[in-house]
C-alpha atoms as an extended CHARMM CRD file, in Angstrom:
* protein
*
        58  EXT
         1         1  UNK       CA            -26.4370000000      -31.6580000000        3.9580000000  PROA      1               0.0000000000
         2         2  UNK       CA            -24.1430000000      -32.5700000000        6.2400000000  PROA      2               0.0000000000
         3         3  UNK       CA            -21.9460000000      -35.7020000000        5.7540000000  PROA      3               0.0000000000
         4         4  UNK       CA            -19.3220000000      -35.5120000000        8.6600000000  PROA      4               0.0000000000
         5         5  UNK       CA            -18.8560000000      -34.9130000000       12.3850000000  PROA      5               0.0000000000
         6         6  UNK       CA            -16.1360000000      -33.6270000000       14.5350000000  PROA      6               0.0000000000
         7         7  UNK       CA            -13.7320000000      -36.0350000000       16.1980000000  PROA      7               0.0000000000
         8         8  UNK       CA            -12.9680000000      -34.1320000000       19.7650000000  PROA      8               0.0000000000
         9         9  UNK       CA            -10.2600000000      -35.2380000000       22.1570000000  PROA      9               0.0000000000
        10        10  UNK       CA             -7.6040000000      -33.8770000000       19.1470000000  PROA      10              0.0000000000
        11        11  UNK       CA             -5.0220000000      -31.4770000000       19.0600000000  PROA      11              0.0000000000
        12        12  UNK       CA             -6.6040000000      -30.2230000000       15.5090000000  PROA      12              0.0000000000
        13        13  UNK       CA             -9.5290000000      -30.0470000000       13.2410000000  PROA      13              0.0000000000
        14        14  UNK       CA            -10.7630000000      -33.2310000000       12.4270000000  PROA      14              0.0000000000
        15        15  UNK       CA            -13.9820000000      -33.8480000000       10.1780000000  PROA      15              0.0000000000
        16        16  UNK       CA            -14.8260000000      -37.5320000000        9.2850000000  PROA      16              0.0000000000
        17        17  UNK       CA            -16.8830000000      -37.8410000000        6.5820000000  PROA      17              0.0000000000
        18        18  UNK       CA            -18.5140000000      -40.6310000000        4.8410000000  PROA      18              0.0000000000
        19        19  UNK       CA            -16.9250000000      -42.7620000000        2.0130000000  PROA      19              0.0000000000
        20        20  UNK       CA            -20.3240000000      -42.1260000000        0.0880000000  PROA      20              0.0000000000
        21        21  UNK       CA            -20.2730000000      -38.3550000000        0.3910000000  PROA      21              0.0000000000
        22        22  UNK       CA            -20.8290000000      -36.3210000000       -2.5700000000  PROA      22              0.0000000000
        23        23  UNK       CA            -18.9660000000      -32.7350000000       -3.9230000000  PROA      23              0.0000000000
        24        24  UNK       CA            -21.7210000000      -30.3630000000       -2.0330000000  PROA      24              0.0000000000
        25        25  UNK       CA            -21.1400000000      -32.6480000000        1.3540000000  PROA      25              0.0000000000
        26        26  UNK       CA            -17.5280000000      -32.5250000000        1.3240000000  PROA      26              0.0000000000
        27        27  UNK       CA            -17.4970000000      -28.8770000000        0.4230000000  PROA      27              0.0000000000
        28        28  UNK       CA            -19.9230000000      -28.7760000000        3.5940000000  PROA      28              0.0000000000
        29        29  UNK       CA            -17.0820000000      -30.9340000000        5.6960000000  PROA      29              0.0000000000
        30        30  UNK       CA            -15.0410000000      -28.5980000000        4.4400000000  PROA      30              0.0000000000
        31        31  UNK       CA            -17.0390000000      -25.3080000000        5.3250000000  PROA      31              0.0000000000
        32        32  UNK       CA            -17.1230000000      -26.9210000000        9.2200000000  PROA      32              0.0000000000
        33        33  UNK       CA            -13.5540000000      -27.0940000000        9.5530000000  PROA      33              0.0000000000
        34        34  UNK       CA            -12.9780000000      -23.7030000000        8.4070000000  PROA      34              0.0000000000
        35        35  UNK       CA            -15.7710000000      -22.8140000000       10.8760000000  PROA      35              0.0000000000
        36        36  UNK       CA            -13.9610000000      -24.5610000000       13.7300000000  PROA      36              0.0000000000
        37        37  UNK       CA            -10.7220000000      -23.2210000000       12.9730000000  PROA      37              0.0000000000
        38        38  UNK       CA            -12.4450000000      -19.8930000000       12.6180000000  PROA      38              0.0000000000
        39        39  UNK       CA            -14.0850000000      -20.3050000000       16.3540000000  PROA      39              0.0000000000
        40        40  UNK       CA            -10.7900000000      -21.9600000000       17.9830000000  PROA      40              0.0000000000
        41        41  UNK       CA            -12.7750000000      -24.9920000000       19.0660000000  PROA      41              0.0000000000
        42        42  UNK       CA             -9.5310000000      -27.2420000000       20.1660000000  PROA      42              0.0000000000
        43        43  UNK       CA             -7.8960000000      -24.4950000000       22.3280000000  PROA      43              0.0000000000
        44        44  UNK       CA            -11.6850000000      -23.8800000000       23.7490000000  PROA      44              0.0000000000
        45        45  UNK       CA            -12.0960000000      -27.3890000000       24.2390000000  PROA      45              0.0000000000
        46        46  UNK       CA             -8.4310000000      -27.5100000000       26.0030000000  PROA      46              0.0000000000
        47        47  UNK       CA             -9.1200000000      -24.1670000000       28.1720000000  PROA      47              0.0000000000
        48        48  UNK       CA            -12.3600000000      -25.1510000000       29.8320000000  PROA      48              0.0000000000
        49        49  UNK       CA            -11.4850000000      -28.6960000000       30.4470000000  PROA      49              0.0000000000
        50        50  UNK       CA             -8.4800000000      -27.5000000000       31.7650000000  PROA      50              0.0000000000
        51        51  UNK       CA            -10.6750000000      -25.0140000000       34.0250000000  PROA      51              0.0000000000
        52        52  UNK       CA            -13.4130000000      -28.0470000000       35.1900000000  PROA      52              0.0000000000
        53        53  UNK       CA             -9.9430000000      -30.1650000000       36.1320000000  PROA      53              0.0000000000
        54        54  UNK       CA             -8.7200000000      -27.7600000000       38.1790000000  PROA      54              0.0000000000
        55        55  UNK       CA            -11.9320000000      -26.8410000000       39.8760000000  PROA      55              0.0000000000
        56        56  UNK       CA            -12.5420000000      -30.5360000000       40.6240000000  PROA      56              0.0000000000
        57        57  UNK       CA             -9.0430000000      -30.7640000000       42.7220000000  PROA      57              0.0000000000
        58        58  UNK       CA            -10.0160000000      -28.0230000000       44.8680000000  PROA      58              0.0000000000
């Protein structure tokens, strides 16, 4: 069901999928993305490693 993963470290939404992957799988990539644009995963991401940086200089 699910053909992808999410490349962290980005400044956007990034879903890799595989060069094999089939109409449901992409429209699954697809469904994650929205999902992670949905949930604000890259300015989460950002915010708390931001947060555990700080903490670690103090």
């Amino acid at each position: 069901q699910y053909n992808g993963a999410s490349l962290l470290g980005l400044r956007g939404i990034v879903i890799k999928s595989h060069g094999s992957a089939d109409v449901s799988a992409v429209v699954n990539a697809i469904g994650e993305a929205v999902h992670e644009v949905k949930r604000q995963v890259p300015s989460r991401i950002s915010d708390r490693l931001e947060a555990v940086l700080l903490e670690r200089h103090y």
